[in-house]
C-alpha positions as CSV (number, residue, x, y, z in Angstrom):
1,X,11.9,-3.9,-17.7
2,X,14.6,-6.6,-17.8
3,X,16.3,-8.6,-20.2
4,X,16.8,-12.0,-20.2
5,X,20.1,-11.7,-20.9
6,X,20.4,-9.5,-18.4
7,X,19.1,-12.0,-15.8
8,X,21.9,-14.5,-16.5
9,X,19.6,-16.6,-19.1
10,X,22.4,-18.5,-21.9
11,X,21.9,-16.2,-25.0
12,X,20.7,-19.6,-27.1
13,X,17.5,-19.8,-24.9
14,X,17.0,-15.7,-24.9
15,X,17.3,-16.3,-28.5
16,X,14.6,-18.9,-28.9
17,X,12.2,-16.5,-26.4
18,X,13.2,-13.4,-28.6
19,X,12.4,-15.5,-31.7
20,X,8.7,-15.7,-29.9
21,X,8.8,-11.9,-29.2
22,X,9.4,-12.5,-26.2
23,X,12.5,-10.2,-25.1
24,X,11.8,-8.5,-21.3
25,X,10.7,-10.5,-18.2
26,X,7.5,-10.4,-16.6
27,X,7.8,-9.7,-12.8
28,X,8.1,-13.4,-11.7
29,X,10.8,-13.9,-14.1
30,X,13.2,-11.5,-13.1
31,X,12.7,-12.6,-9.2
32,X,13.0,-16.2,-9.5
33,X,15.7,-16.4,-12.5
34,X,18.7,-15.3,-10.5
35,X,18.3,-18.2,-7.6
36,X,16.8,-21.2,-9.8
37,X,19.6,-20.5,-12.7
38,X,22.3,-20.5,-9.8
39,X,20.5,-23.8,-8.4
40,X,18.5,-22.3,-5.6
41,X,15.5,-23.9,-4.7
42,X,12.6,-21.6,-5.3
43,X,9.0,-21.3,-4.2
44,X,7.3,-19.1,-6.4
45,X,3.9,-17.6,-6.3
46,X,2.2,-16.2,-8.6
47,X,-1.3,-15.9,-10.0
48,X,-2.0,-17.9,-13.7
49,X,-1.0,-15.7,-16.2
50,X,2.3,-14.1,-14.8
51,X,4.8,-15.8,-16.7
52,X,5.5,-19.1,-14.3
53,X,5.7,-21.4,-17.2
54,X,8.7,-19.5,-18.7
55,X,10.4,-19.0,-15.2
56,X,11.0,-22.8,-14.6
57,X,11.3,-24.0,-18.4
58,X,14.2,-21.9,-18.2
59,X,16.3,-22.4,-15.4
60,X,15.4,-26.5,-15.7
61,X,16.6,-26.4,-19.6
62,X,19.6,-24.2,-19.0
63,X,20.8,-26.2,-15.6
64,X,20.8,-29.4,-17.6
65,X,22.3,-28.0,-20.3
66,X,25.2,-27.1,-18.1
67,X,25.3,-30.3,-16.2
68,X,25.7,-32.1,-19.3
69,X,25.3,-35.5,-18.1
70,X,24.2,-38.5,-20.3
71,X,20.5,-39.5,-19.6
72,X,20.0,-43.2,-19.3
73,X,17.1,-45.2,-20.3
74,X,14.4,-44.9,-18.3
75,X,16.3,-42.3,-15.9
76,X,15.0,-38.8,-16.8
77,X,17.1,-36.1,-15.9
78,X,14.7,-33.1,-15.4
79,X,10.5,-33.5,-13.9
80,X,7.9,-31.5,-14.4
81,X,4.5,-32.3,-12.2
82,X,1.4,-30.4,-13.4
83,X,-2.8,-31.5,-12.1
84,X,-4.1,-31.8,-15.7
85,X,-3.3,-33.2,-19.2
86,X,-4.3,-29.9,-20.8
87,X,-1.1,-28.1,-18.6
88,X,0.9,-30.6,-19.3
89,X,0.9,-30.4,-22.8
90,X,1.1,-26.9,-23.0
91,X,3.7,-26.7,-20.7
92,X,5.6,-28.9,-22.7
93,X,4.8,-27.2,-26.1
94,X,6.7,-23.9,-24.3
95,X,9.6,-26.3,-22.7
96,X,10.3,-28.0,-26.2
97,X,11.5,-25.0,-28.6
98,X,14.2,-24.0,-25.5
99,X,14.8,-27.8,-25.2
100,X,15.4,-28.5,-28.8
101,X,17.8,-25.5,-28.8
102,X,20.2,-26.9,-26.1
103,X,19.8,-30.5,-27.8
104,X,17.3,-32.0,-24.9
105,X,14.1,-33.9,-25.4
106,X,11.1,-33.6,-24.0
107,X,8.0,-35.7,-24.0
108,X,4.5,-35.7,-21.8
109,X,3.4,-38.8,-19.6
110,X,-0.4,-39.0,-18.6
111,X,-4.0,-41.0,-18.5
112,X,-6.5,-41.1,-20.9
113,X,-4.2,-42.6,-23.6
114,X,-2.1,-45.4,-24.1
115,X,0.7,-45.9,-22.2
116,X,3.0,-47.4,-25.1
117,X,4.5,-43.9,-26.7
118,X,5.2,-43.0,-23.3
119,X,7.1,-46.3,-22.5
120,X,8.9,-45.8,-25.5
121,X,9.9,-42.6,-25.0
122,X,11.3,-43.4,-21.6
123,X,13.0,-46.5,-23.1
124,X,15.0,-44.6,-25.2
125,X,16.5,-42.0,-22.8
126,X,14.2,-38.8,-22.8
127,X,15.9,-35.9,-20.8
128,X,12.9,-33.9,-19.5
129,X,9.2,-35.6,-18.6
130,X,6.3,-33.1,-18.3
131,X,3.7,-35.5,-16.1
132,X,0.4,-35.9,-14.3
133,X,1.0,-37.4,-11.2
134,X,-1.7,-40.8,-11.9
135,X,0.2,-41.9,-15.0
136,X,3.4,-41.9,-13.7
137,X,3.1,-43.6,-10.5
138,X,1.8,-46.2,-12.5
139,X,4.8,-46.8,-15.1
140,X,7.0,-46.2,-11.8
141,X,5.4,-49.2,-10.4
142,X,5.8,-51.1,-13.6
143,X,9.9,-50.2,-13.4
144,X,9.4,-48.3,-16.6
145,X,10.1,-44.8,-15.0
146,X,13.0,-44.6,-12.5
147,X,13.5,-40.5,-10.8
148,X,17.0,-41.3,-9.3
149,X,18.4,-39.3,-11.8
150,X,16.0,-36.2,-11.6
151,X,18.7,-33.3,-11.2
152,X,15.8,-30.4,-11.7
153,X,12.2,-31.1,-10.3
154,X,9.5,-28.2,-10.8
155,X,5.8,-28.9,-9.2
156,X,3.7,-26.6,-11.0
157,X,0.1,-25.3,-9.6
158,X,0.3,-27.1,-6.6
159,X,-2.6,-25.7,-4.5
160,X,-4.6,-27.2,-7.6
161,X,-2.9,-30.4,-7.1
162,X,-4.0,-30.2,-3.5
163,X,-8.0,-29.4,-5.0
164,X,-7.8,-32.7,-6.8
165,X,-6.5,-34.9,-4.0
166,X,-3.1,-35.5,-5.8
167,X,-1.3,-34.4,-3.1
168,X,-0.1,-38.1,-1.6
169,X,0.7,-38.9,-5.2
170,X,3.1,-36.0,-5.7
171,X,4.8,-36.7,-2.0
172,X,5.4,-40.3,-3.1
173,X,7.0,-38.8,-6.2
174,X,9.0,-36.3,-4.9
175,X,10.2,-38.4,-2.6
176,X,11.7,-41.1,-5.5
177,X,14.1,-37.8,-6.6
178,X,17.2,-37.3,-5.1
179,X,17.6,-34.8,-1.9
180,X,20.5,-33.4,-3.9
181,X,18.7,-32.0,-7.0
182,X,17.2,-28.6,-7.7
183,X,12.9,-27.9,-6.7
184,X,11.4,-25.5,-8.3
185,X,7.7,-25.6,-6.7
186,X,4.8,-22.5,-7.7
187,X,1.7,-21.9,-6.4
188,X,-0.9,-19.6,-6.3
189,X,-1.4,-20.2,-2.2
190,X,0.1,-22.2,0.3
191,X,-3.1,-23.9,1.6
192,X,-4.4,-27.5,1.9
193,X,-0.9,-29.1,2.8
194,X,1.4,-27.2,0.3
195,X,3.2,-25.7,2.9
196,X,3.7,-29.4,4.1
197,X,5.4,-30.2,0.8
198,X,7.7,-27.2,1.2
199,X,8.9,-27.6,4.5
200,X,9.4,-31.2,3.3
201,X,10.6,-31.5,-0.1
202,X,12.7,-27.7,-0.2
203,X,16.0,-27.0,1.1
204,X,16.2,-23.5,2.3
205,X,14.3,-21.8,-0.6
206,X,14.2,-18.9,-2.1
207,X,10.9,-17.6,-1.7
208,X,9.5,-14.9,-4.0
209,X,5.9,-13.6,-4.7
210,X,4.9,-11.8,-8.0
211,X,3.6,-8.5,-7.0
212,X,-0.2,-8.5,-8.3
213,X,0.0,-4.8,-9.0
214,X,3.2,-5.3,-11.1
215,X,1.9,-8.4,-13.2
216,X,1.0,-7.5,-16.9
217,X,-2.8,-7.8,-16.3
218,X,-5.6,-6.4,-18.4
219,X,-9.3,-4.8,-16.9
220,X,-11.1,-7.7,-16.1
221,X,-14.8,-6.1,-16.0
222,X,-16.9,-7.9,-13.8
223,X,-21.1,-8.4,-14.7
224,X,-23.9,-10.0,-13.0
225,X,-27.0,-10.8,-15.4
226,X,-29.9,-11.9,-13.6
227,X,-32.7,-13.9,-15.5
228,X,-36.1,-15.1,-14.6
229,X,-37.0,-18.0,-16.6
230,X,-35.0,-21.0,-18.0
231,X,-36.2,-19.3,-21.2
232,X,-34.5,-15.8,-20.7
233,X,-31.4,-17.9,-19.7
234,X,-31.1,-19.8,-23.2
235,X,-31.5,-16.5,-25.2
236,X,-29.1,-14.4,-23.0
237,X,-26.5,-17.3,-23.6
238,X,-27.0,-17.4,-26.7
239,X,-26.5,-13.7,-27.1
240,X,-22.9,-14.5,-25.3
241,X,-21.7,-16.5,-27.6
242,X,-22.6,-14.8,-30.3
243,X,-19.6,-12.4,-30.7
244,X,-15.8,-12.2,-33.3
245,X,-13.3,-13.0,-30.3
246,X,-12.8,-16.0,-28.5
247,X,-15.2,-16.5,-25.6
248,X,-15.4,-19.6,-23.2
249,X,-18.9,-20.8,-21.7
250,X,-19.0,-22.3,-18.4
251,X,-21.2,-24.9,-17.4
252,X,-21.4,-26.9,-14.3
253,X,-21.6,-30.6,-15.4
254,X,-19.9,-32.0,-18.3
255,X,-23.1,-33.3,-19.8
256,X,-24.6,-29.5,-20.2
257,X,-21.4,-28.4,-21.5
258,X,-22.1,-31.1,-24.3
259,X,-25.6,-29.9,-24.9
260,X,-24.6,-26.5,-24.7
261,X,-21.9,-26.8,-27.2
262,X,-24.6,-28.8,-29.5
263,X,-26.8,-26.2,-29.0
264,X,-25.3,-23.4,-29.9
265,X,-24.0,-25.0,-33.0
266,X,-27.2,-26.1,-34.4
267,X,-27.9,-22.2,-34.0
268,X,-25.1,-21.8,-36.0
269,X,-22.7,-20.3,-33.5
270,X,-20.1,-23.2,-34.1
271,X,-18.7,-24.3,-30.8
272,X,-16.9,-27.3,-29.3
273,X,-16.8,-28.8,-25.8
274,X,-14.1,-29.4,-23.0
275,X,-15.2,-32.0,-20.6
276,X,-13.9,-35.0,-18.9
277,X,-15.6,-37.5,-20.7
278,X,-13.9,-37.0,-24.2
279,X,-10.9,-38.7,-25.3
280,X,-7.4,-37.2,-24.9
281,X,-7.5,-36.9,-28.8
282,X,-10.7,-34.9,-28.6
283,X,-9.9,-32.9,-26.2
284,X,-6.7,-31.9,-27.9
285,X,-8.7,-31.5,-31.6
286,X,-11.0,-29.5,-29.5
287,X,-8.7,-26.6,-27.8
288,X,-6.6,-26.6,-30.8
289,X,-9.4,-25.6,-32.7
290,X,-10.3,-23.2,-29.9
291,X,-6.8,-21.9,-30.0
292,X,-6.1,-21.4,-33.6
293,X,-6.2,-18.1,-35.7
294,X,-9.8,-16.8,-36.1
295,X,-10.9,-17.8,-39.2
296,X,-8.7,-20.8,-40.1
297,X,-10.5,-23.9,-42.0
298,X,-11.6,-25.8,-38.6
299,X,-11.3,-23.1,-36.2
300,X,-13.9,-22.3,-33.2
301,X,-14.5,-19.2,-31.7
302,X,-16.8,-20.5,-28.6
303,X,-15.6,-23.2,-26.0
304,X,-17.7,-24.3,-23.6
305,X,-15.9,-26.2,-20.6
306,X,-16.9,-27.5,-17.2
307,X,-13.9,-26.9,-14.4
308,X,-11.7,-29.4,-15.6
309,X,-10.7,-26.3,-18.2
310,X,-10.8,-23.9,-15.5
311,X,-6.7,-24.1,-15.2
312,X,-6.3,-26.1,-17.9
313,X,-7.0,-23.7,-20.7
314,X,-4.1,-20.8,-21.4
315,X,-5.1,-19.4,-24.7
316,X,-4.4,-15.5,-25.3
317,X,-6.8,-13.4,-26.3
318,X,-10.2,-14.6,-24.6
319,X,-12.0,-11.5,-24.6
320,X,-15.2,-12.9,-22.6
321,X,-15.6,-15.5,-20.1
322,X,-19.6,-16.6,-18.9
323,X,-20.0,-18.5,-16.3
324,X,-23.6,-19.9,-17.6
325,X,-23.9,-21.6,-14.1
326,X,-22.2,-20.0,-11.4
327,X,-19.3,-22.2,-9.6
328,X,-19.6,-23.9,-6.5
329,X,-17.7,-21.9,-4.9
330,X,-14.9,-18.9,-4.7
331,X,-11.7,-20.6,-6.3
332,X,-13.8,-21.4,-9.3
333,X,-14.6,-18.3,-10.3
334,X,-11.2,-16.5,-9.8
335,X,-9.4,-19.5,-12.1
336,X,-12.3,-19.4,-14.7
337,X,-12.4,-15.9,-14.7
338,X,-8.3,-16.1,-15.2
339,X,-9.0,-17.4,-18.5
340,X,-9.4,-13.5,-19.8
341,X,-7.5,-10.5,-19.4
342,X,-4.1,-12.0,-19.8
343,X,-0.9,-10.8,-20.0
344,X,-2.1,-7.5,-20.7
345,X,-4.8,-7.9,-22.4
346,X,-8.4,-6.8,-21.2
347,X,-11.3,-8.9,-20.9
348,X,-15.0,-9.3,-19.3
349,X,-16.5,-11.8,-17.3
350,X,-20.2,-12.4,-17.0
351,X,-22.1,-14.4,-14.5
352,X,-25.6,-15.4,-15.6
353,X,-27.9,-15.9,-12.2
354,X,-31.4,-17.0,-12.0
355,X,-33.2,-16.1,-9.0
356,X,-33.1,-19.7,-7.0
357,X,-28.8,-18.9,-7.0
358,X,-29.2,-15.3,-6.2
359,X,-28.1,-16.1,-2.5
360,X,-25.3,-18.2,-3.5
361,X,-23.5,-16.4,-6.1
362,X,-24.2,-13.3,-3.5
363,X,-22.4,-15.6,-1.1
């Protein structure tokens, strides 16, 4: 294993990641750290869970740093694009210990909530933006947000970007930051127009892949239950959820995630939903509940979700993952079954089939 130090990181950022136990590099780390610390475009892939987040929080924190240019209002000087407003936040809940450290600021732009704290934040000069695309093309447009000071811009889960038809959002964005600045993009593949967005957007990259084998990854145990009534379904479910570790439910639509979460609640296995139709505040009270220490006043040991947690959702120690109705289709079920047996840890993953989906799950 390698150090941090080792890999060129300044010793106040190790420090802060040592602080966090967090001392040797996971495999992605120690390829991409020596070219994106030395200002190297890099495209890295890598599967969820190998360590990405870490790999460009701390080249984009430390390059800054070192830069040490003033940031102007409304001129942030480091960009971070990630698909959802759960991975942005948590994103910018790892970027903001190593930011504080080097005395940046950080702050998250995106939908859902109102656009004032985010206009003030800008106002006042923020160094690094963690965004969803949406959001800030709009305060773009408004002249509240201007990139021609981005020196470091990361793209992060950008095949997921391409899933949700962000795609000509994140060209138009990328293409408002100066060709001289530092790109860090990561993906998990290069489909759907992502290699577009290298060949366009990266100068001469270095390119590096986290070995799969090499990851820290746990044994994910795959299961198939099959069911014969609607009936056999409920009580099998039921019989999921009812465990001591963290477990997250999957459900197709966000209305049977809802009743799903009710349900199991009024059984008295207390569970909360993730869906798009709850507020940003909810959905933040929600995973944070999810996310907390077992047993903590407020805490919930069952989430059910519908996709939109799928890559959204990086909590440790999820020891079982249900898909109560199977996903459409293949991507699904790798990035909800990625929500268990991380970074180490082992985990199972159950798919629950009635006989009318036998044919596509088999699929």
């Amino acid at each position: 294993m390698t150090s941090f130090i080792d890999l060129g990181v300044p010793a106040d950022l190790a420090n802060v990641l040592a602080a966090d136990g967090k001392t040797e590099a996971f495999p992605i780390q120690t390829a991409t750290l020596p070219d994106s610390l030395a200002g190297r475009d890099v495209l890295g892939r890598g599967r969820t869970g190998s360590g990405k987040t870490i790999a460009f929080a701390l080249p984009l924190v430390a390059r800054l740093a070192e830069s040490g240019r003033k940031t102007k209002s409304r001129q942030p000087r480091g960009l971070v694009l990630a698909p959802t407003r759960e991975l942005a936040t948590q994103i910018a809940a790892t970027i903001q210990p190593l930011a504080k450290a080097a005395g940046l600021t950080v702050t998250t732009i995106f939908g859902g909530v109102s656009q004032n704290p985010q206009v003030r934040d800008l106002n006042a000069g923020v160094d690094i933006v963690v965004a969803c695309p949406g959001r800030l093309e709009d305060l773009m447009k408004q002249n509240a947000a201007n990139l021609g000071s981005v020196e470091v811009t990361v793209l992060d889960e950008a095949d997921h970007m391409a899933d949700l038809g962000f795609l000509p959002g994140v060209t138009r964005i990328m293409a408002a930051t100066p060709t001289s600045g530092q790109r860090l993009l990561f993906s998990a593949t290069l489909d759907n127009g992502i290699d577009k967005l290298v060949s366009k957007f990266l100068s001469n990259p270095a390119s590096h892949e986290a070995d799969p084998g090499s990851v820290p990854q746990g044994e994910m145990t795959h299961r198939l239950f099959t069911v014969s009534t609607a009936d056999g379904k409920r009580s099998l479910v039921k019989a999921l959820a009812s465990g001591t570790g963290r477990r997250i439910m999957f459900t197709r639509t966000k209305h049977q995630a809802k009743k799903l979460a009710r349900q199991l609640t009024a059984d008295g296995i207390p569970a909360f939903d993730l869906q798009g139709n709850l507020s940003q505040n909810a959905r933040e009270r929600n995973l944070g509940a999810f996310a907390a220490e077992p047993g903590t006043p407020g805490s919930v040991r069952v989430l059910v979700a519908t996709d939109v947690a799928a890559r959204g959702v990086h909590v440790d120690d999820v020891e079982l993952v249900v898909h109560v109705d199977p996903p459409v289709e293949h991507k699904s079920y790798l990035h909800r079954s990625g929500r268990t047996a991380r970074a180490g840890a082992s985990g199972v993953v159950v798919t629950v089939v009635l006989p009318e989906q036998r044919k596509d799950v088999t699929q």
